[in-house]
VODREN-255880 format. One record per residue (C-alpha): residue in three letters; y, x negated, z negated. Coordinates in steps of 0.1 Angstrom, whole numbers, plus 2048, in hexadecimal, padded with zeros to 3 digits. Layout:
% residues N
+------+-------+------+-----+
| code | north | east |  up |
+------+-------+------+-----+
|  ALA |     Y |    X |   Z |
...
+------+-------+------+-----+
//
This chain:
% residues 302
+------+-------+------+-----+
| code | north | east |  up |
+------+-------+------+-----+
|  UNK |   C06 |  C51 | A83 |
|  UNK |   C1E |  C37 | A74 |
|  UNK |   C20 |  C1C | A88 |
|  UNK |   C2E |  BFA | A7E |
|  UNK |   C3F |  BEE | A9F |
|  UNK |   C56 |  C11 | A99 |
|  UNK |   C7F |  C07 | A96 |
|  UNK |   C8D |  C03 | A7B |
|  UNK |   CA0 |  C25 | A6E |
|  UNK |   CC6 |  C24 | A79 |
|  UNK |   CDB |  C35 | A66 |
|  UNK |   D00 |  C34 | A66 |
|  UNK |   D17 |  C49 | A50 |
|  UNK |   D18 |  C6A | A6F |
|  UNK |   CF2 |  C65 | A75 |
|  UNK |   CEA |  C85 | A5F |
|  UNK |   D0A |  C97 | A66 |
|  UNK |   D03 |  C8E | A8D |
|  UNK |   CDE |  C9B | A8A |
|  UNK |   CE3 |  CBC | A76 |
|  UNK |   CFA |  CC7 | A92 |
|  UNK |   CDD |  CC9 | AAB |
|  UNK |   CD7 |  CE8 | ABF |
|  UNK |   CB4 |  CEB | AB5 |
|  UNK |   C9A |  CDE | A9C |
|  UNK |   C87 |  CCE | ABC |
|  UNK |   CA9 |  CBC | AC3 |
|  UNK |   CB0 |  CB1 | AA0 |
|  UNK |   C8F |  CA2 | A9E |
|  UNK |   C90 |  C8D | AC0 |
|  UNK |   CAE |  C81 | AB0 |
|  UNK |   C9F |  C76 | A95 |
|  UNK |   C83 |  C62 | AA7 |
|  UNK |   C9F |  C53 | ABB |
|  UNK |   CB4 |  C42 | AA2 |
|  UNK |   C8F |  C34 | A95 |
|  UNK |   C90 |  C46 | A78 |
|  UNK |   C6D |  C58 | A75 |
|  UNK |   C61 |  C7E | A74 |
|  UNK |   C48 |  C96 | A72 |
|  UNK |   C48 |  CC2 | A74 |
|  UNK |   C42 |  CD7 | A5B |
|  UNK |   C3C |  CFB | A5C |
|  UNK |   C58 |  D0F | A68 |
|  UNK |   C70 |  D20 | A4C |
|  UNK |   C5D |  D06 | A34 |
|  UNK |   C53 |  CE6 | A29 |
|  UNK |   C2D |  CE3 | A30 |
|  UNK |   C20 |  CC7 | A47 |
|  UNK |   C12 |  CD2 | A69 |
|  UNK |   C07 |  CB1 | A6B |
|  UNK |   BDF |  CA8 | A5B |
|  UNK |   BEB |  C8F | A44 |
|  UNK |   C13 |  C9A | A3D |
|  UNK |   C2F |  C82 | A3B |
|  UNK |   C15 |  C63 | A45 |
|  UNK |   C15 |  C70 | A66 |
|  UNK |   C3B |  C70 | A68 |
|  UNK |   C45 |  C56 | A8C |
|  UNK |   C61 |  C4C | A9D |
|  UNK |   C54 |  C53 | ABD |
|  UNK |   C6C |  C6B | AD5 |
|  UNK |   C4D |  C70 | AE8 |
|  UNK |   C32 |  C7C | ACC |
|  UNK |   C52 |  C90 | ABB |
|  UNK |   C5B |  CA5 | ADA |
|  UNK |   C36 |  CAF | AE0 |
|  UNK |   C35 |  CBA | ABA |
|  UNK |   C51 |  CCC | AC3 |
|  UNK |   C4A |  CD8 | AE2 |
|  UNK |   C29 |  CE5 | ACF |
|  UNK |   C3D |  CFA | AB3 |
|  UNK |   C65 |  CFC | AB8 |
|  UNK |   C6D |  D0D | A9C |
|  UNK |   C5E |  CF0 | A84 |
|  UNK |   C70 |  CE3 | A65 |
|  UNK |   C7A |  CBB | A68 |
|  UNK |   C68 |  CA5 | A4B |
|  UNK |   C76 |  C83 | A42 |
|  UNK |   C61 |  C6E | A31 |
|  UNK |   C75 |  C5E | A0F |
|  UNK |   C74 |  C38 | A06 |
|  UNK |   C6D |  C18 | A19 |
|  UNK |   C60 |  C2E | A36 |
|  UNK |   C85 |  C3D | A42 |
|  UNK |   C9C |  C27 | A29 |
|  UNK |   CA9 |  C44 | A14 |
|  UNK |   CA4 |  C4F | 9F7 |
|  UNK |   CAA |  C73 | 9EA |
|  UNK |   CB4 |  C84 | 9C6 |
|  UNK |   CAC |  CAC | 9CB |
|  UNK |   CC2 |  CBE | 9AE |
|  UNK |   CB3 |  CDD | 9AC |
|  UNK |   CBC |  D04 | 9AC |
|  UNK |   CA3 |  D21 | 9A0 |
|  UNK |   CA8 |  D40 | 98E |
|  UNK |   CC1 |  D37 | 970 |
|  UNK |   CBE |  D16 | 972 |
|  UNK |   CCF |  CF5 | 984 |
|  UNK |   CCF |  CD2 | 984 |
|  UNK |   CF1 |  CC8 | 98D |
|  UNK |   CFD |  CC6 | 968 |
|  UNK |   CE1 |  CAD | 963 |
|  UNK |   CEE |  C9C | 985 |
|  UNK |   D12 |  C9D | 97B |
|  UNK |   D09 |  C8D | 957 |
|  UNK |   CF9 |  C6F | 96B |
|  UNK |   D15 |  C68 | 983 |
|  UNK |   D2B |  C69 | 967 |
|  UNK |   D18 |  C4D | 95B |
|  UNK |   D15 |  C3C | 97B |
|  UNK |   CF4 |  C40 | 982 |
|  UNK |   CF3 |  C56 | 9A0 |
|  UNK |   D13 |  C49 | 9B3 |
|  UNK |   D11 |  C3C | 9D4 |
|  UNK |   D01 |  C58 | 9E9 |
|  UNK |   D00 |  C57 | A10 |
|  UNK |   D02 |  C7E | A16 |
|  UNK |   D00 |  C9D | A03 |
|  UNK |   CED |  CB9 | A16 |
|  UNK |   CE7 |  CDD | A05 |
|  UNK |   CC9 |  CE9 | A03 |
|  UNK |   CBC |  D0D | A0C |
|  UNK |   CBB |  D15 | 9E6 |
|  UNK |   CDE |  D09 | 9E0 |
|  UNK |   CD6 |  CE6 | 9D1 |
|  UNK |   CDB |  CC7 | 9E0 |
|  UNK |   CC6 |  CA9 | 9EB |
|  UNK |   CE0 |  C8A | 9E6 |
|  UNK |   CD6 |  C6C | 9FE |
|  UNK |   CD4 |  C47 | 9F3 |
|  UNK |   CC9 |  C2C | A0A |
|  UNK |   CAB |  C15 | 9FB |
|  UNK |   CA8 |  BF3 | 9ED |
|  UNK |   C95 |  BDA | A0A |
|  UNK |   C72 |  BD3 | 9F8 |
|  UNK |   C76 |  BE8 | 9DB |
|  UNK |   C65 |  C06 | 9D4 |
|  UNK |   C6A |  C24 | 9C3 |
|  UNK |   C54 |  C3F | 9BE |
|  UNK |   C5D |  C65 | 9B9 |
|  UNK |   C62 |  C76 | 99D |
|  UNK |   C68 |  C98 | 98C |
|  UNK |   C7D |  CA1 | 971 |
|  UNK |   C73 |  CC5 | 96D |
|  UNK |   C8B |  CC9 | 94E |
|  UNK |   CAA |  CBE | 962 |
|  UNK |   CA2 |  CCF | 981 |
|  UNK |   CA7 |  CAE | 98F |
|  UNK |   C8C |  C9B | 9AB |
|  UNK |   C89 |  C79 | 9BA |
|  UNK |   C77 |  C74 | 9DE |
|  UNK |   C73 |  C56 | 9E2 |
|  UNK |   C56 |  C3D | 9ED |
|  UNK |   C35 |  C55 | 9F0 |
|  UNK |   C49 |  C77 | 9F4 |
|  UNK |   C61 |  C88 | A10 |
|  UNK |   C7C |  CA3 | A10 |
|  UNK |   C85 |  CBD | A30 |
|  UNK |   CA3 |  CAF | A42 |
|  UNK |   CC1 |  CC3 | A53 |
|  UNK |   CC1 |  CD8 | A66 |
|  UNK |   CA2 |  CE7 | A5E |
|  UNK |   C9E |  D0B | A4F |
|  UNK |   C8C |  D1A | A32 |
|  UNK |   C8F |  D40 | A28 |
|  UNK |   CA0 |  D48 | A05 |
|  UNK |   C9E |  D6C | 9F5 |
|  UNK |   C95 |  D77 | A18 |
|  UNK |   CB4 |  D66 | A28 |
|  UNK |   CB0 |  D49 | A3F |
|  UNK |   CC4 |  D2E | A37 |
|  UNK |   CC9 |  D0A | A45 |
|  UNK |   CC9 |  CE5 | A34 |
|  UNK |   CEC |  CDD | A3B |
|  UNK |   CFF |  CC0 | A36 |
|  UNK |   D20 |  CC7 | A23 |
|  UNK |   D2E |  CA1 | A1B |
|  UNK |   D29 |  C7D | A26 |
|  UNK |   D3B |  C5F | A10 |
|  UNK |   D56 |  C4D | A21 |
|  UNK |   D48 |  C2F | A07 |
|  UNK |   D2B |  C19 | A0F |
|  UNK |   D0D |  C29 | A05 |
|  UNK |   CFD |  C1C | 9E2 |
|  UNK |   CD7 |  C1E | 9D6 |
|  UNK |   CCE |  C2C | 9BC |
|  UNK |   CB9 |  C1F | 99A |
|  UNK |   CA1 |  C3B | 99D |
|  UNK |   C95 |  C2F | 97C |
|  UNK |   CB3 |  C2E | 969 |
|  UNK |   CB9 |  C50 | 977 |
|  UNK |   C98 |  C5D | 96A |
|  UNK |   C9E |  C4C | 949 |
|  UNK |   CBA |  C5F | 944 |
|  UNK |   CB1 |  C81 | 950 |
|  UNK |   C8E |  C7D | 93A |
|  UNK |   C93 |  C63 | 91C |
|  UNK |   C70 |  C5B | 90F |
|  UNK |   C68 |  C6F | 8F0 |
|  UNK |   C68 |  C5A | 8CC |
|  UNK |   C43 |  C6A | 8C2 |
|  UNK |   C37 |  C72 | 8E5 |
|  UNK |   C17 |  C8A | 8E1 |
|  UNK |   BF9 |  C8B | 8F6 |
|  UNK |   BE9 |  CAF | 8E8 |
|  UNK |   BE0 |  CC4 | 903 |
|  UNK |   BFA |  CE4 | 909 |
|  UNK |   BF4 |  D07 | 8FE |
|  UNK |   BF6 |  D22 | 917 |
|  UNK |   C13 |  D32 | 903 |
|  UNK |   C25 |  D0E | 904 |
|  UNK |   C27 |  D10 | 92B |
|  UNK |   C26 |  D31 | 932 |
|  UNK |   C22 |  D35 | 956 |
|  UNK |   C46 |  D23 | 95E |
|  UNK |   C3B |  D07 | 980 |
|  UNK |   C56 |  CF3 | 970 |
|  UNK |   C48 |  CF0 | 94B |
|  UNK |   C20 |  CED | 961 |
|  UNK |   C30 |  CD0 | 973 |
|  UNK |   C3F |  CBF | 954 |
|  UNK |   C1A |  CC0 | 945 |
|  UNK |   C09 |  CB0 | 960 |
|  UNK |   C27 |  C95 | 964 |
|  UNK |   C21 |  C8F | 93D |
|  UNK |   BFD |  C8F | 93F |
|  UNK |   BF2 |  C6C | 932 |
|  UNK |   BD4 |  C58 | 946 |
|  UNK |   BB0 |  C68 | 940 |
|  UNK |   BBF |  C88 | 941 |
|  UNK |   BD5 |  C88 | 963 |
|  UNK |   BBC |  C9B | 97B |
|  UNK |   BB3 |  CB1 | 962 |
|  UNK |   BD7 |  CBA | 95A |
|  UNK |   BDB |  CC2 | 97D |
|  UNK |   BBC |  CD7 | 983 |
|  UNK |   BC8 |  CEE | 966 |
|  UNK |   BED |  CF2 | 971 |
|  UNK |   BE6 |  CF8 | 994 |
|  UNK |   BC9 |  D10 | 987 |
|  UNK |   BE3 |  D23 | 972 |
|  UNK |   BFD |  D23 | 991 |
|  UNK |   BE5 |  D34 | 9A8 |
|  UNK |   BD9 |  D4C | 991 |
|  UNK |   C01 |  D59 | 991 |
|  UNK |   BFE |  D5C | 9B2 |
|  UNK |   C11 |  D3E | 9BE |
|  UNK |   C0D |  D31 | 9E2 |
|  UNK |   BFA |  D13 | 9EC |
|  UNK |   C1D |  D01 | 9F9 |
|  UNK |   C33 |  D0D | 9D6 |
|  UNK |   C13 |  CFE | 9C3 |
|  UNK |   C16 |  CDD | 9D3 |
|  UNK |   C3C |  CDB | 9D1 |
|  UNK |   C37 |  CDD | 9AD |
|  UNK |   C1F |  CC7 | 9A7 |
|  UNK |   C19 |  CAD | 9BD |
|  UNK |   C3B |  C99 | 9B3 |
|  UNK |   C30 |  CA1 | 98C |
|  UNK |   C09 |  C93 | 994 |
|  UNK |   C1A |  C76 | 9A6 |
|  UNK |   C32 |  C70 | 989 |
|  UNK |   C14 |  C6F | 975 |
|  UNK |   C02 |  C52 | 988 |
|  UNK |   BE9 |  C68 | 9A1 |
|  UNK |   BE9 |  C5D | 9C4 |
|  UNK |   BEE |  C77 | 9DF |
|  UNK |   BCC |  C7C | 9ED |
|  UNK |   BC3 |  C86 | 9C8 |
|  UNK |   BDC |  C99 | 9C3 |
|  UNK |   BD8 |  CAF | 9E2 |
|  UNK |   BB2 |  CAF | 9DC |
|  UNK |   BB6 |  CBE | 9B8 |
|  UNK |   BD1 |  CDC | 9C1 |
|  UNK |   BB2 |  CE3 | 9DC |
|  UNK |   B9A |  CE6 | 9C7 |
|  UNK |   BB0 |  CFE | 9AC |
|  UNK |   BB7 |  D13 | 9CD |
|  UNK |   B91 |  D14 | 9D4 |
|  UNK |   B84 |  D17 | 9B0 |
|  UNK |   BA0 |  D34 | 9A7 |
|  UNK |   B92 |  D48 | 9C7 |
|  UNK |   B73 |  D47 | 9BF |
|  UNK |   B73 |  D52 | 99E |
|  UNK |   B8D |  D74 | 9A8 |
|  UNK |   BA4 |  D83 | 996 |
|  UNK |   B8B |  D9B | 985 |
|  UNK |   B75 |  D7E | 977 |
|  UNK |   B8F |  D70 | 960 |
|  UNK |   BA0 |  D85 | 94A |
|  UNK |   BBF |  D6B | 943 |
|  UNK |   BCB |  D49 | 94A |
|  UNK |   BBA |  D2B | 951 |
|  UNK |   BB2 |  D1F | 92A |
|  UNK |   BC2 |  CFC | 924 |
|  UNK |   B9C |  CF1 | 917 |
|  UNK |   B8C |  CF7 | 93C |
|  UNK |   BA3 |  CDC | 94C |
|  UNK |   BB2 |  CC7 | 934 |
|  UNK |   B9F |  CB0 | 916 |
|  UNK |   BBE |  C98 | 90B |
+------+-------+------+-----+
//
């Protein structure tokens, strides 16, 4: 769908603050598409594409928008990260006991996450602080499952306001709650990452046990975005394996992993290929057939 005649994205500093006040999801989108900054829908209430190949179908078009729209009103906005929109996005994290904004806080202190556009909260009660990009450089996304902290950039997407996901059976919105009265900065998504993760003095490449990772997504993803070349896909196949044998949904599975396997140098078609076939090999064998977790030696030889 992405066309290369679209406009260039305009943003101003009241863009998102301007767009999140929409009456409607269907409104908000056509917004969007207007100011040239490129969309797609996701499911409503959460953040799978509706579109066959996700955030590469995202357009500008008003036209194809409001008939994706028209089709299903109630649909979530997605907004491609990187090159594609101009903005770039860190996602600090909330789950059960756990935050990233301490990790966030340490890294503005040290000035490596100043400069933000807009702040909006996010339906879990993090935040996803916006950046705009660098012209002609790329940066990839990243996870940093220990800090609770994400990057979406180049190759990734987040859902934009004023979209709705539900939350401990509460709806709740994506709204934005600051915008800077400074010019927005980017940020050095690498310096960011090197400080949220420094490399390990003695890194090791032996496969995890099953009583190292438990069934925690956050220490599954940190596996696969360790998982050294040779032993990527494999690393994968095992996590998302041990995911869907606790029961997690095809959407949590791939929020989990996908930034980890792209961390880890898999491209996307791979990636998406993999978590299929753990979804289709886990069904198949039952819950019956397999008296415990996926054993570390089926999927991964390191």
């Amino acid at each position: 769908m992405y066309d290369s005649t679209d406009p260039v994205p305009h943003w101003t500093v009241a863009t998102m603050r301007h767009v999140a006040t929409e009456g409607t999801l269907a409104g908000a989108a056509v917004r969007y598409a207007n100011l040239g900054i490129p969309v797609f829908p996701c499911v409503p209430g959460g953040k799978q594409p509706l579109t066959p190949s996700g955030f590469h179908d995202a357009t500008s078009s008003a036209r194809v928008v409001h008939q994706w729209w028209q089709r299903t009103p109630e649909a979530n906005i997605g907004l491609p990260t990187g090159a594609r929109t101009g903005i770039l996005v860190v996602d600090i994290d909330v789950h059960s006991g756990a935050s990233g904004f301490g990790a966030f806080e340490r890294a503005r202190a040290e000035g490596l996450a100043e400069g933000w556009g807009w702040a909006v909260r996010t339906p879990s009660g993090g935040i996803h602080a916006y950046y705009p990009t660098v012209p002609g450089q790329e940066q990839r996304c990243w996870q940093v499952p220990s800090a609770h902290v994400d990057f979406r950039g180049d190759g990734g997407y987040v859902i934009a306001p004023p979209s709705q996901l539900e939350v401990n059976g509460m709806v709740r919105t994506y709204d934005v709650i600051a915008v800077s009265t400074k010019p927005a900065r980017p940020v050095d998504a690498t310096k960011l990452r090197a400080f949220l993760e420094p490399p390990r003095r003695n890194p090791s490449p032996a496969a995890p046990s099953a009583a190292a990772t438990g069934c925690r997504p956050d220490a599954l993803a940190a596996t696969v975005a360790a998982a050294p070349e040779g032993g990527r896909n494999r690393s994968l196949f095992w996590a998302s394996c041990r995911m869907v044998e606790n029961g997690l949904d095809r959407t949590t599975v791939a929020g989990y992993l996908t930034p980890a396997a792209q961390h880890a140098g898999l491209p996307d078609r791979e990636i998406k290929s993999t978590i299929d076939s753990a979804f289709r090999s886990t069904s198949r064998l039952g819950a019956a057939s397999r008296p415990g977790p996926t054993p570390a030696s089926e999927a991964i030889q390191l």
